[in-house]
N, CA, C and O atoms as CSV, one atom per row, in Angstrom:
chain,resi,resn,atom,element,x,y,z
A,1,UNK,N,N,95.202,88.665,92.609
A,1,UNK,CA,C,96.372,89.374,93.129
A,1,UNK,C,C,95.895,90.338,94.212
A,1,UNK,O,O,94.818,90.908,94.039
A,2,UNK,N,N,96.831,90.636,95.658
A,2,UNK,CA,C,95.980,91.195,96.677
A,2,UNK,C,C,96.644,92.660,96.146
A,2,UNK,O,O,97.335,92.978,95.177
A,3,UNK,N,N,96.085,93.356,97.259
A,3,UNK,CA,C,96.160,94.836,96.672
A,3,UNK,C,C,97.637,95.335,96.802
A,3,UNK,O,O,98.245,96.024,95.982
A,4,UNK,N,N,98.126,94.812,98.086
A,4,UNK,CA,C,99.867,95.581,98.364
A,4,UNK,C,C,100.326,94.938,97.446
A,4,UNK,O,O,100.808,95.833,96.753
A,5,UNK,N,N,100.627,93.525,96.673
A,5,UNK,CA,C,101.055,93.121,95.574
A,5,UNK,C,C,100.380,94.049,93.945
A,5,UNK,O,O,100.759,93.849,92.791
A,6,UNK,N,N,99.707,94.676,94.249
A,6,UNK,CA,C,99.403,95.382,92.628
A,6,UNK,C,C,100.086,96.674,92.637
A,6,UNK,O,O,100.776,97.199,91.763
A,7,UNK,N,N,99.675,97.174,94.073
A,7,UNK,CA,C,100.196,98.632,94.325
A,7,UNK,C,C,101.965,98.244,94.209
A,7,UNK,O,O,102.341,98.834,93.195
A,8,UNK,N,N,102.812,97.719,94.653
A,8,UNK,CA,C,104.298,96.952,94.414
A,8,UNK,C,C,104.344,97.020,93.091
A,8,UNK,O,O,104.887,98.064,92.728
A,9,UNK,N,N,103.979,96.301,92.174
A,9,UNK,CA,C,104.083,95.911,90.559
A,9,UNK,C,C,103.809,97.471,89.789
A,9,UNK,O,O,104.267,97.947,88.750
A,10,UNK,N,N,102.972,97.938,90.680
A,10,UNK,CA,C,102.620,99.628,89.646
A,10,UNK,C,C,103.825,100.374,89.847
A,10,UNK,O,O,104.663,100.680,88.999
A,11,UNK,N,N,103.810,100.638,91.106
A,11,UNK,CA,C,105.374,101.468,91.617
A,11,UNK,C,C,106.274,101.189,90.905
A,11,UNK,O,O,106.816,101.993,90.147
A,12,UNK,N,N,106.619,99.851,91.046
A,12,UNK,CA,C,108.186,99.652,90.057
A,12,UNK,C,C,108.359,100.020,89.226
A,12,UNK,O,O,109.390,100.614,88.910
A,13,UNK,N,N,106.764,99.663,88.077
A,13,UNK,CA,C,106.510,99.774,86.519
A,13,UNK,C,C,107.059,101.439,86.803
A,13,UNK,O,O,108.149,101.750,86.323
A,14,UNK,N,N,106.307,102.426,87.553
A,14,UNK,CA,C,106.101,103.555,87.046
A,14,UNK,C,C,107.393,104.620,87.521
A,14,UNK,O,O,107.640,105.811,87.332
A,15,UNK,N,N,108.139,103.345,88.331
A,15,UNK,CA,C,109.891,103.948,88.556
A,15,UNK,C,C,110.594,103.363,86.786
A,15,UNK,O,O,110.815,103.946,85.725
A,16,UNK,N,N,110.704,102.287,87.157
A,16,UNK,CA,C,110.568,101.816,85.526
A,16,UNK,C,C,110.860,103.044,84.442
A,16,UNK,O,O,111.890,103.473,83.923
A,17,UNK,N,N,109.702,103.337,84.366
A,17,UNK,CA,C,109.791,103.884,83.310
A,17,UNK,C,C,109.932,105.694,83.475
A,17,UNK,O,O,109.744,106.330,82.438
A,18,UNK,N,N,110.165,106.257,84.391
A,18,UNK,CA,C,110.847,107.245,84.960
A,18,UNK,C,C,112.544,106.927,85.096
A,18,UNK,O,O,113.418,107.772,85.289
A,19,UNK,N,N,112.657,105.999,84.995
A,19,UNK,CA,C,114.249,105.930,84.851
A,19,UNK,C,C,114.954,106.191,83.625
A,19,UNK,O,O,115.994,106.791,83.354
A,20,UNK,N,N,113.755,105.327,82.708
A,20,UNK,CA,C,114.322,105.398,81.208
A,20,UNK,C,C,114.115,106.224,80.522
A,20,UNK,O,O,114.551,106.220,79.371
A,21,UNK,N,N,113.277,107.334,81.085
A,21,UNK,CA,C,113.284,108.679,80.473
A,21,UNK,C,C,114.395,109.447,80.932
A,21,UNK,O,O,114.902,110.306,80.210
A,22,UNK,N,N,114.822,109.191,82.117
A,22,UNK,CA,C,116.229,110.012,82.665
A,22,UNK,C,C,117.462,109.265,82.413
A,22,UNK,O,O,118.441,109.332,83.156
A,23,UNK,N,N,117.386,108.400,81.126
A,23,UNK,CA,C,118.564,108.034,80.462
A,23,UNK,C,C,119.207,106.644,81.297
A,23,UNK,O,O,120.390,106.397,81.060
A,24,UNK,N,N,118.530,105.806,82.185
A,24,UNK,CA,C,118.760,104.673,82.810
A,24,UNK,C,C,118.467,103.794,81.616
A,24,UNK,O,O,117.678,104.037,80.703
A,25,UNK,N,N,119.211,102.764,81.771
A,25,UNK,CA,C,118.853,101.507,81.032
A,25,UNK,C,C,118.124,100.294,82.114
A,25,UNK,O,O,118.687,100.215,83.206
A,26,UNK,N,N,117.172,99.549,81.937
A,26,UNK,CA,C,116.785,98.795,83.002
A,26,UNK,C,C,117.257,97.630,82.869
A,26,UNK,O,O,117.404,97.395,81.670
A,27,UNK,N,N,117.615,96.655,83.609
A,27,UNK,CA,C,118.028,95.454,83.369
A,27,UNK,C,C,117.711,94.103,83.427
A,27,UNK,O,O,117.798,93.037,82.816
A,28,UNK,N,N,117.219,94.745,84.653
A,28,UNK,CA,C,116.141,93.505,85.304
A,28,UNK,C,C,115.503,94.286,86.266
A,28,UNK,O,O,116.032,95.216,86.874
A,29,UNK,N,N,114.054,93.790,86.426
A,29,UNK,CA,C,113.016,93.957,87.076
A,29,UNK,C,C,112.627,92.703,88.358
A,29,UNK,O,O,112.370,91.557,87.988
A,30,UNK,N,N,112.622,93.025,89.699
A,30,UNK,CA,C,112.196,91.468,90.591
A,30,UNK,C,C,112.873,90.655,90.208
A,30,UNK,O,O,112.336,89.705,89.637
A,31,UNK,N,N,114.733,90.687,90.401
A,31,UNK,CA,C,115.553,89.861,90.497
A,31,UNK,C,C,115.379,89.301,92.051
A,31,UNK,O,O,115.444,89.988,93.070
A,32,UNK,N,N,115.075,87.468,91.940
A,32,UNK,CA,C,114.905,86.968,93.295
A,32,UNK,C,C,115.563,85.697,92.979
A,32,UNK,O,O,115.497,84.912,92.033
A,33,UNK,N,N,116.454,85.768,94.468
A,33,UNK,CA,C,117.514,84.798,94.703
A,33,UNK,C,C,116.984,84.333,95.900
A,33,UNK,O,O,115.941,84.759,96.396
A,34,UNK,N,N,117.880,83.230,96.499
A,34,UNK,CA,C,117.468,82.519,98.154
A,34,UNK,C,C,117.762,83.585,98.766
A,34,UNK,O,O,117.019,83.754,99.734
A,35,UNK,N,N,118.737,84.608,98.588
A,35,UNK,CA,C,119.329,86.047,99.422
A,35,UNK,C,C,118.464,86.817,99.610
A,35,UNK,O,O,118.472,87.595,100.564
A,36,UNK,N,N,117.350,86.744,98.557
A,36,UNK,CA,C,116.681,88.366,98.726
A,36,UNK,C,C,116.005,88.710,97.311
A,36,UNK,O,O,116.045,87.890,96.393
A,37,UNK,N,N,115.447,89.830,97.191
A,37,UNK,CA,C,114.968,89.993,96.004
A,37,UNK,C,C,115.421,91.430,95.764
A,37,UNK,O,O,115.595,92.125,96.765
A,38,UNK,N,N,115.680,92.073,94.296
A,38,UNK,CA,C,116.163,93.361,93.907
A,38,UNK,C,C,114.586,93.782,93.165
A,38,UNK,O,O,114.017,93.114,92.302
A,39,UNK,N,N,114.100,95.064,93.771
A,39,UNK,CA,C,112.990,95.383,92.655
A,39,UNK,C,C,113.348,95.968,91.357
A,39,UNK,O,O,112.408,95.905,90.564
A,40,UNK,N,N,114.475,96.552,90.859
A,40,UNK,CA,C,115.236,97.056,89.832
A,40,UNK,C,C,116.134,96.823,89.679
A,40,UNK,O,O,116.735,96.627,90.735
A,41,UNK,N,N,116.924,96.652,88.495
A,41,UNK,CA,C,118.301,96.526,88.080
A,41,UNK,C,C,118.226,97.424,86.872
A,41,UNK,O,O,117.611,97.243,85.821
A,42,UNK,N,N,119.041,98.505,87.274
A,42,UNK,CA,C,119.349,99.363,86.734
A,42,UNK,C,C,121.009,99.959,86.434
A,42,UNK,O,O,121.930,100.020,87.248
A,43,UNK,N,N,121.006,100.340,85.045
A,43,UNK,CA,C,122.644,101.105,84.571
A,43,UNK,C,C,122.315,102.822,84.261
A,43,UNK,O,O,121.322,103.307,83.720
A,44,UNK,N,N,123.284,103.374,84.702
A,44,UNK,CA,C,123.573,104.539,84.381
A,44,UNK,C,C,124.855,104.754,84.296
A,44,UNK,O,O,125.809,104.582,85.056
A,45,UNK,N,N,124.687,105.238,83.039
A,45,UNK,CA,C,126.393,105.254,82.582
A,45,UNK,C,C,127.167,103.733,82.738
A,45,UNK,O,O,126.919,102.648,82.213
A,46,UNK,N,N,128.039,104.092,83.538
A,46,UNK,CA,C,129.196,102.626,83.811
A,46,UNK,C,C,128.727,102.327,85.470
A,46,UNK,O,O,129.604,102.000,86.269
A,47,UNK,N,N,127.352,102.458,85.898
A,47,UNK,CA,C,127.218,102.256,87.546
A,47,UNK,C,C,125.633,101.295,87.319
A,47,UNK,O,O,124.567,101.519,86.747
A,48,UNK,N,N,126.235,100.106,88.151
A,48,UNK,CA,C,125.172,99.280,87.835
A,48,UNK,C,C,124.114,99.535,89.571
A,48,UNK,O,O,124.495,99.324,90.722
A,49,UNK,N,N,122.877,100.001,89.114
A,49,UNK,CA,C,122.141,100.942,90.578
A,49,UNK,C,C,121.005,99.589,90.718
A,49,UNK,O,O,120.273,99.069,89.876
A,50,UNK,N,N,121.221,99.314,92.099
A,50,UNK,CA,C,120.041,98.171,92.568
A,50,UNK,C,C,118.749,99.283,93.419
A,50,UNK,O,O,118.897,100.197,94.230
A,51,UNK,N,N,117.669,98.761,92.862
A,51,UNK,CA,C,116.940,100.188,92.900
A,51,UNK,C,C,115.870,99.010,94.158
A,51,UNK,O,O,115.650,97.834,93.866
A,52,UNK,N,N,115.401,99.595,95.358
A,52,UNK,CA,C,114.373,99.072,96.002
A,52,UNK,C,C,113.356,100.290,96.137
A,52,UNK,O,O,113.603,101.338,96.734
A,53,UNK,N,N,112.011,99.933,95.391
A,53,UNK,CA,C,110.740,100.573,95.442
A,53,UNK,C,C,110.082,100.451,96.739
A,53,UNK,O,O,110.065,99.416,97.405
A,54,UNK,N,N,109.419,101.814,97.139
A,54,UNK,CA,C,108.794,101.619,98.195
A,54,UNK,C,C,107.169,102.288,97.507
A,54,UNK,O,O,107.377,103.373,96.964
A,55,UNK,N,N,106.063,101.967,97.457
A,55,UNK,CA,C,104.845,102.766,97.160
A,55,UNK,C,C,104.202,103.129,98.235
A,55,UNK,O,O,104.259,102.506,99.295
A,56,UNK,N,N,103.505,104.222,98.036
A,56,UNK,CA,C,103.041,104.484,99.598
A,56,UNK,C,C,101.575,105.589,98.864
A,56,UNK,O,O,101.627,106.267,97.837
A,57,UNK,N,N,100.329,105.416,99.874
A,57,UNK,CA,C,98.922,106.099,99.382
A,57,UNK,C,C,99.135,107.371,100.250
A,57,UNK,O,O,98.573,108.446,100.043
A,58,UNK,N,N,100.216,107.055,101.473
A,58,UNK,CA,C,100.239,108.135,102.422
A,58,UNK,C,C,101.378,108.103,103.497
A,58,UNK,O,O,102.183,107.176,103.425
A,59,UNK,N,N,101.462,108.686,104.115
A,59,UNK,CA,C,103.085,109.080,104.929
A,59,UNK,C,C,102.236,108.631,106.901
A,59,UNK,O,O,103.065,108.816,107.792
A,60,UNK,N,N,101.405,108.339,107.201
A,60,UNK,CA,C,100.945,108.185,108.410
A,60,UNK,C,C,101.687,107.083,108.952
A,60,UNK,O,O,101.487,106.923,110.156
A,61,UNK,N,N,102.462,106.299,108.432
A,61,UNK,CA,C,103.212,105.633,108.975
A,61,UNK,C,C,104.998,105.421,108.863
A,61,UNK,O,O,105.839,104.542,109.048
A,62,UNK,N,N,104.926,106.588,108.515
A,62,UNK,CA,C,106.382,107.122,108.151
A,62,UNK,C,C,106.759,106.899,106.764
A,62,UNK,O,O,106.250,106.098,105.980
A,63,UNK,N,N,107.851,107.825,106.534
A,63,UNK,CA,C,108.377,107.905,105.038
A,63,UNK,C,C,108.402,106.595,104.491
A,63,UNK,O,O,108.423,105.601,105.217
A,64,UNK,N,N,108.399,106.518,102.853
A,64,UNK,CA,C,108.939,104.884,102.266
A,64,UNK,C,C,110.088,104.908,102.839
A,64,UNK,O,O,110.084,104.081,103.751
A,65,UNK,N,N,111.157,105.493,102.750
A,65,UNK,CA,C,112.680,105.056,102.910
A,65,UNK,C,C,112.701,104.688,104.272
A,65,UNK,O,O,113.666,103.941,104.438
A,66,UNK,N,N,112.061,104.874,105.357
A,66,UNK,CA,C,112.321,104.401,106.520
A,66,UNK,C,C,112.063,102.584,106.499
A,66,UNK,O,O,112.504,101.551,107.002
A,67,UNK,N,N,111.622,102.796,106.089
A,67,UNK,CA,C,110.922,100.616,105.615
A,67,UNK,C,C,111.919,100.127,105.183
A,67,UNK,O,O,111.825,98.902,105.257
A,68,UNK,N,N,113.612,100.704,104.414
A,68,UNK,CA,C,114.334,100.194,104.428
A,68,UNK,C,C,115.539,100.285,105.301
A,68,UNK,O,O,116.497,101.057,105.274
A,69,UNK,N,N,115.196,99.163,106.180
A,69,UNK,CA,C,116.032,99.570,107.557
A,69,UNK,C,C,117.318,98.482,107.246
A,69,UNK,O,O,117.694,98.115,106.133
A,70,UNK,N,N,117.837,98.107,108.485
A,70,UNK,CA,C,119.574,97.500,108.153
A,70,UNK,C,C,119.408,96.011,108.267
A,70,UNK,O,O,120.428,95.461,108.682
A,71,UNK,N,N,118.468,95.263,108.028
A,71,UNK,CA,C,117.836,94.065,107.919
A,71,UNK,C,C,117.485,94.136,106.421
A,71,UNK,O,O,117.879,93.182,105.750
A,72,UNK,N,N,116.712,95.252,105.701
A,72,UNK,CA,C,116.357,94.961,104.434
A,72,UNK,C,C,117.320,95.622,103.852
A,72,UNK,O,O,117.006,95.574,102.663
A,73,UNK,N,N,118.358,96.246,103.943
A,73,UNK,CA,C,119.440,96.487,103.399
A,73,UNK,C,C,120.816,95.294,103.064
A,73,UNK,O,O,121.812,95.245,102.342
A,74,UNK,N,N,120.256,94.600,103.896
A,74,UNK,CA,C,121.825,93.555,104.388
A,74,UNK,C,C,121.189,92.315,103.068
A,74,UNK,O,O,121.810,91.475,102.418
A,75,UNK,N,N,119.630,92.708,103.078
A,75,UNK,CA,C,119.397,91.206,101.898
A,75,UNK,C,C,119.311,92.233,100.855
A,75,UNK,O,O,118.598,91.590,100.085
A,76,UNK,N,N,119.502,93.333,100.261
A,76,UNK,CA,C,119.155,93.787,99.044
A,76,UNK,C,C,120.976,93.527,98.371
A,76,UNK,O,O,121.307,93.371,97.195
A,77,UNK,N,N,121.947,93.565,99.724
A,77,UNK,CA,C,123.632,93.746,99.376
A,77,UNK,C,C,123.376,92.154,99.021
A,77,UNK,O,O,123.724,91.664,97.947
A,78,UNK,N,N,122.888,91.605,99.803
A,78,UNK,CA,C,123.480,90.189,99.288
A,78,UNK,C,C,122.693,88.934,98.304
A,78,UNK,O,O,122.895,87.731,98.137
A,79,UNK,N,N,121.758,89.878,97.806
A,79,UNK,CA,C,120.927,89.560,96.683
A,79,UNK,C,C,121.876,90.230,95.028
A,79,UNK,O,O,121.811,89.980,93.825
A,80,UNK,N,N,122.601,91.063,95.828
A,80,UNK,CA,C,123.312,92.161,94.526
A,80,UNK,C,C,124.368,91.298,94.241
A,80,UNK,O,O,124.614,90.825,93.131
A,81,UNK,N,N,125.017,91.097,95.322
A,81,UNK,CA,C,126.545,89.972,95.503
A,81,UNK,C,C,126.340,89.285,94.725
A,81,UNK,O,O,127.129,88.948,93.842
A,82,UNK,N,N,124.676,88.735,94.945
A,82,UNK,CA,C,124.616,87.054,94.514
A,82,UNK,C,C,124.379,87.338,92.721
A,82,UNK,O,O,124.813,86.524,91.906
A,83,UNK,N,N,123.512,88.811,92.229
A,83,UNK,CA,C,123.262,88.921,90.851
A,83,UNK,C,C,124.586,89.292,90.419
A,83,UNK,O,O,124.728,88.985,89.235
A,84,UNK,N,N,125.811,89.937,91.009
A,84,UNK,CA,C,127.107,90.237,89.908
A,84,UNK,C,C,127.742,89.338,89.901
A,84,UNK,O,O,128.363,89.123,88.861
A,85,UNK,N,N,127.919,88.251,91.204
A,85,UNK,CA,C,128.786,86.399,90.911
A,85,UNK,C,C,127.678,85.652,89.810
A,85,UNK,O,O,128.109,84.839,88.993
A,86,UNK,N,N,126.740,85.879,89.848
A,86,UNK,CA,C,125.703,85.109,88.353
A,86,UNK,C,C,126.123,85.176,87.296
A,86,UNK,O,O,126.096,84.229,86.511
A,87,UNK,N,N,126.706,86.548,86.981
A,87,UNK,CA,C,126.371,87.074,85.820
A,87,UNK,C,C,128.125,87.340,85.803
A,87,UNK,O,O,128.466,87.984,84.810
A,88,UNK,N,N,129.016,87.039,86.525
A,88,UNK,CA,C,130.491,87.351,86.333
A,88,UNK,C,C,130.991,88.489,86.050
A,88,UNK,O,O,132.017,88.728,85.413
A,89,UNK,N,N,129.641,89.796,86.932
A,89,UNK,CA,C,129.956,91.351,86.825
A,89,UNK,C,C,131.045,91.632,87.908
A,89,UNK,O,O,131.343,90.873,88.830
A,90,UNK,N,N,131.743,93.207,87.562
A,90,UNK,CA,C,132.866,93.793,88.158
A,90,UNK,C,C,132.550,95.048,87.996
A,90,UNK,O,O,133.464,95.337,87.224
A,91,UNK,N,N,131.939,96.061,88.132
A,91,UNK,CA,C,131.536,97.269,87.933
A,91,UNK,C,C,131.494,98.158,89.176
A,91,UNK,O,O,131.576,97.753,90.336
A,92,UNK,N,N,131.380,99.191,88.852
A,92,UNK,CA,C,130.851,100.022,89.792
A,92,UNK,C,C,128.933,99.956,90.059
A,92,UNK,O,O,128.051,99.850,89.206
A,93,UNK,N,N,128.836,100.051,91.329
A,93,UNK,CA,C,127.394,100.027,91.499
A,93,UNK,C,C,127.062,100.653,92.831
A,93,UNK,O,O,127.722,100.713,93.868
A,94,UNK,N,N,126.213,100.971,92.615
A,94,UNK,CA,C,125.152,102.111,94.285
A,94,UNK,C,C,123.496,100.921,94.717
A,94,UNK,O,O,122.977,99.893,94.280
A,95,UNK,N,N,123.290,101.813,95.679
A,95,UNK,CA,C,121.295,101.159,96.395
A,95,UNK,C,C,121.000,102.240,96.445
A,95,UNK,O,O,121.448,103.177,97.105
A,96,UNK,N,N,119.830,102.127,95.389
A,96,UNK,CA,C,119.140,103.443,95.465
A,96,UNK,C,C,117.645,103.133,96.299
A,96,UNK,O,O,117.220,102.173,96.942
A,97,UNK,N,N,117.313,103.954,96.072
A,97,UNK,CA,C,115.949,103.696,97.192
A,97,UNK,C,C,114.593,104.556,96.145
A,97,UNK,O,O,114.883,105.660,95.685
A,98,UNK,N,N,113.513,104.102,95.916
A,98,UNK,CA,C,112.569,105.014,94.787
A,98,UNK,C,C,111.263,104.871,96.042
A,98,UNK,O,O,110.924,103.891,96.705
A,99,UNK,N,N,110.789,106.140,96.025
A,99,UNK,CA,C,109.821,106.340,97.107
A,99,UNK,C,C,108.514,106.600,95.775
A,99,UNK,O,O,108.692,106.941,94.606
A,100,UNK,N,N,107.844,106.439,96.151
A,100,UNK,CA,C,106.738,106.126,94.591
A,100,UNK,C,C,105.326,106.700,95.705
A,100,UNK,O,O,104.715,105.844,96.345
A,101,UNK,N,N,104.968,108.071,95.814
A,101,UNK,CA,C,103.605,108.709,96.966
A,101,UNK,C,C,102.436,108.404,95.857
A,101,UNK,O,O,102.584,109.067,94.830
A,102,UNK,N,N,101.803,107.914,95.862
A,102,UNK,CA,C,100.205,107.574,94.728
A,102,UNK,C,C,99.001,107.250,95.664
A,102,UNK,O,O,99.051,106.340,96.492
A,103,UNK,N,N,98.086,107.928,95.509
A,103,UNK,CA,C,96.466,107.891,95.327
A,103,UNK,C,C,96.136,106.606,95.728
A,103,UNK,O,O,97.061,105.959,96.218
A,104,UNK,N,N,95.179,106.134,95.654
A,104,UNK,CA,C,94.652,105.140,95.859
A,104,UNK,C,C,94.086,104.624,94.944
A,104,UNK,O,O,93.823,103.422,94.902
A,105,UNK,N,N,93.691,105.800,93.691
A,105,UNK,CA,C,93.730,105.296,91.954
A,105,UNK,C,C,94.842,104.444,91.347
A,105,UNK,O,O,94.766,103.503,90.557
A,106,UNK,N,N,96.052,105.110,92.011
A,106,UNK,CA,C,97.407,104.498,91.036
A,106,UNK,C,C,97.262,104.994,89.191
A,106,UNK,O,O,97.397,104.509,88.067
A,107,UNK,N,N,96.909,106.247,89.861
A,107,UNK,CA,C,97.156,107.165,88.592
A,107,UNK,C,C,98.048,108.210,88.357
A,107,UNK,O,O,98.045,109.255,89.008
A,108,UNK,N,N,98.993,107.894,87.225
A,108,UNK,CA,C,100.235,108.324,87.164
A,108,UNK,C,C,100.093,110.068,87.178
A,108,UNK,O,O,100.941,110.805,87.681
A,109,UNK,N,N,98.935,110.494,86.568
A,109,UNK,CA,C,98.879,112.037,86.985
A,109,UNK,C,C,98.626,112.499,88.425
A,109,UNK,O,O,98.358,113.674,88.675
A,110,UNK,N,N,98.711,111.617,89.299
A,110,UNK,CA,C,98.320,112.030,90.565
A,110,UNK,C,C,99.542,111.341,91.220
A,110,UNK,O,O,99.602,111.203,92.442
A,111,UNK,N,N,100.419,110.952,90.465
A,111,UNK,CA,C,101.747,110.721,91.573
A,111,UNK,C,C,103.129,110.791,91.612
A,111,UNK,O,O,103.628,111.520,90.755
A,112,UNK,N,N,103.763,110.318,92.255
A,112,UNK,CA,C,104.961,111.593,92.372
A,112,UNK,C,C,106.449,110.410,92.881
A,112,UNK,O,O,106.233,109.463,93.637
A,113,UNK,N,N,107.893,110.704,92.306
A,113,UNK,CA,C,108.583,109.837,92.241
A,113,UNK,C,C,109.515,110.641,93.570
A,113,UNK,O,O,109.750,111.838,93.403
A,114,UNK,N,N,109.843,110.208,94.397
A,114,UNK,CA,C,111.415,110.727,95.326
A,114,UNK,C,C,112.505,110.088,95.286
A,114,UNK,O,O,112.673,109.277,96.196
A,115,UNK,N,N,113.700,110.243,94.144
A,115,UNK,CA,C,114.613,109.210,94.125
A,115,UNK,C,C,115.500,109.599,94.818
A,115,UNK,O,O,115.863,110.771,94.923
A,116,UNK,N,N,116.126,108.289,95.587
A,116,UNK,CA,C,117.563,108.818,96.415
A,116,UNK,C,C,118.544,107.733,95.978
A,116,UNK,O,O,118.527,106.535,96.260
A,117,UNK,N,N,119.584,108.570,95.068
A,117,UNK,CA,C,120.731,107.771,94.915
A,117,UNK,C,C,121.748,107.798,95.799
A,117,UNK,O,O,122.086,108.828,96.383
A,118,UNK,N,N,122.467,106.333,96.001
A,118,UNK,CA,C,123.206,106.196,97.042
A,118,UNK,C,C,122.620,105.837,98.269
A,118,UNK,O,O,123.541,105.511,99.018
A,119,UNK,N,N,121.518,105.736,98.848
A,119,UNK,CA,C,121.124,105.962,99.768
A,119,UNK,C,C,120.931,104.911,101.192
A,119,UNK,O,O,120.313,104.852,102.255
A,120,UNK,N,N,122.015,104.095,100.301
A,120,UNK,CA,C,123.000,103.327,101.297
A,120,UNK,C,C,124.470,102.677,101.064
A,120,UNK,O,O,124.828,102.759,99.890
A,121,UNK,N,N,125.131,102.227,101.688
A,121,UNK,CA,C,126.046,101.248,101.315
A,121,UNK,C,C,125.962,99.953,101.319
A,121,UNK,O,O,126.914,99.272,100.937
């Protein structure tokens, strides 16, 4: 497994499980359709939140949330479309965005979560 694929799989895990301590239920993890792929599927309360992870060792090439621009937004909506017609959902739901700053250890005492809910349409 190459390294941006391990550093990806840690982030999620360690949004993951920062969610479910703040009372999220997870649903699915790397939902991938022909549309696109969701790195989280997440509930809070009655709002079903499509969560895209960004990990980052450092900011020299701009924030995580900037990486999700209106190209990777347009496949995260229509990867979501495609998971609530699957599954014959009707809910309320948001795109959240999880900025995941870590070391180059990928050690959870050395790193730090920035969640932005809503943080698109």
């Amino acid at each position: 497994m190459n390294a941006k694929k391990l550093r990806g799989d840690w982030g999620e895990a360690f949004v993951a499980e920062h969610l479910r301590k703040n009372g999220y239920e997870i649903i699915a993890g790397q939902f991938r359709c022909r549309m696109g792929e969701i790195d989280l599927i997440a509930k809070q309360d009655d709002v079903l939140c499509f969560v895209e992870v960004k990990t980052r060792t450092g900011t020299e090439y701009g924030l995580p949330r900037e990486f999700v621009g209106p190209k990777k937004q347009q496949r995260i909506r229509a990867a979501a479309n495609t998971y609530l017609a699957q599954y014959g959902l009707d809910c309320p739901m948001r795109f959240d965005v999880a900025e995941v700053y870590a070391d180059g250890t990928l050690d959870e005492k050395n790193a730090k979560i920035e969640y932005l809910e809503a943080a698109f349409e």
